[in-house]
N, C-alpha and C positions, 0 to 999 in steps of 0.2 A: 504494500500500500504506500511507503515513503518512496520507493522508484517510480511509482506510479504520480504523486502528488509533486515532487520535483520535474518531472516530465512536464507533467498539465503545467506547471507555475512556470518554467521557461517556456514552454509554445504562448503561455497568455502574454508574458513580456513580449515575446517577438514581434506576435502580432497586435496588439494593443500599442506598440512601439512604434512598428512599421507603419501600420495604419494611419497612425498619428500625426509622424512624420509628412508623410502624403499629403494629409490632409492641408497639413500649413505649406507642404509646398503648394501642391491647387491653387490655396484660398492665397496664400500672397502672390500669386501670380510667376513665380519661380520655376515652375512645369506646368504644364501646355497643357491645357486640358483635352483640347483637338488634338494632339499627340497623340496622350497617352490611350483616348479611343479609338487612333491606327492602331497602336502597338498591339490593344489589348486583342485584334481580330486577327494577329499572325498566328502561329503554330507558339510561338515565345508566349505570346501572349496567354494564351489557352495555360501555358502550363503555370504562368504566376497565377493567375484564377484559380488552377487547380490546387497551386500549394497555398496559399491564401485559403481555400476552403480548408484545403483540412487542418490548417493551421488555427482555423475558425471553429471548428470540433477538435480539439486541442483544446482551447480556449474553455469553450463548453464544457468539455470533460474535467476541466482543473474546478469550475463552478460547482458542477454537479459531485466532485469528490470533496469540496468544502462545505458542502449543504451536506453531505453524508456524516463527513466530521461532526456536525453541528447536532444534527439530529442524535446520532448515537453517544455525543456527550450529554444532552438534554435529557436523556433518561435517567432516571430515577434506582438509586441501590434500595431494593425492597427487600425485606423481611417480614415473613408470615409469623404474628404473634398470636397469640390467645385468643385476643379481645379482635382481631384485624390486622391489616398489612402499617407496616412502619417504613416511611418512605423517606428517603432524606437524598437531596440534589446533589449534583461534582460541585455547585456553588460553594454549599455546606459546606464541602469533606475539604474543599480548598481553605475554604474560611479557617476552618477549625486546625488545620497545617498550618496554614498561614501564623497562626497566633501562639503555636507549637513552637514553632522554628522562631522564632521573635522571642517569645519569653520563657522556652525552657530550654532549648539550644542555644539562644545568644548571637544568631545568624539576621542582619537585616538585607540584607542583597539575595532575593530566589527568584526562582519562577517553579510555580508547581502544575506538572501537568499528571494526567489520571487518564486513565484506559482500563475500560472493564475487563477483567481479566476471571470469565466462569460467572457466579454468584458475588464475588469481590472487586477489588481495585485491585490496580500493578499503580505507584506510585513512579515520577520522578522528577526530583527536585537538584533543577540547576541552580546550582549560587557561588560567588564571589566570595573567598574570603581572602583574611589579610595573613600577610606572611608569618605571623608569630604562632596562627592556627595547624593543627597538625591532620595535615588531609584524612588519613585512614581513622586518626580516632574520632575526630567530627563525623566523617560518615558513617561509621560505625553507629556513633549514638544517634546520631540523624536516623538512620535507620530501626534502632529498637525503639526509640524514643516513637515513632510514626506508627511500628507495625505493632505496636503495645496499645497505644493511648486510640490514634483512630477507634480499632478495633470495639473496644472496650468503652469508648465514651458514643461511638453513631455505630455499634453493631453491623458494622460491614467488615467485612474478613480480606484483610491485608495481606495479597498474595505475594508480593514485591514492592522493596523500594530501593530503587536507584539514585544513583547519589550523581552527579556531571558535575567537577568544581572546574568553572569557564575561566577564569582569573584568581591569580594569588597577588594584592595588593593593597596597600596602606587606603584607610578608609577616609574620607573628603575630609571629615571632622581632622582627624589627627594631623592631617597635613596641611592643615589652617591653623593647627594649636603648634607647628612644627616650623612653620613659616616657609616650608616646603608648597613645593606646587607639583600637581596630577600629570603625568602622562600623558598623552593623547594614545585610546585605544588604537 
């Protein structure tokens, strides 16, 4: 599904790109409009058309696997209780990470994404920390700390968490209190 989603998201550049392009050439007068409707009726012609189209269904398909994404995040982790079903949103279970990772971890820089994994989540959370942090035992406890507490406080069964640390770097604060200045990523 990610070779599929990187596919569709370069044809939608290309041609959301190219298109574009065109367009302001046309519209500012830069290329012929009578031109370009010789050209388009050669054999050349026919085949930009052709790759134009499928690069148009390209397009369509990077949409249609973003509406898919969307949709099968929008569902709900259910659990059949006693009383009724116990539903709680990827909002929730992000929220609830969210405030995990900030006040029992110590981590302000993530992104948490979530994939239904069975009846549970597969967790994964990218984040930034700063150089004095020690990668494996942060994610370590990133990870018990997530597949303990989720589980146990919204009753959805934590099948995975993954840990991505994108950057190891001094944090804005400290390098304002250091009279130091940030890097450019």
């Amino acid at each position: 599904m990610r070779y599929l989603r990187h596919l569709t998201a370069l044809g939608a550049l290309i041609v959301t790109g190219g298109l574009g392009i065109i367009g302001l050439l046309i519209g500012t007068g830069a290329l012929d409009a009578a031109g370009t409707g010789t050209f388009l009726a050669t054999a050349a012609g026919t085949v930009v058309v052709l790759v134009v189209g499928v690069a148009l269904l390209l397009t369509a398909m990077h949409y249609v696997v973003i509406l898919a994404d969307r949709r099968v995040n929008a569902v709900t982790y259910v659990r059949e209780a006693e009383l009724g079903k116990i539903e709680v949103t990827p909002h929730a279970v992000k929220e609830l990470i969210a405030g995990i990772l900030r006040e029992e971890v110590g981590i302000e820089r993530f992104r948490v994404v979530l994939h239904h994994a069975g009846q549970g989540v597969a967790i994964t959370v990218r984040t930034t920390l700063a150089p004095d942090q020690r990668v494996t035992e942060l994610g370590e406890r990133i990870q018990r700390q997530l597949t303990h507490q989720v589980a146990e406080r919204t009753g959805v069964e934590v099948r995975s968490v993954s840990v991505q640390v994108r950057s190891i770097r001094r944090s804005v604060a400290s390098l304002h209190n250091a009279g130091g200045k940030e890097d450019a990523e």
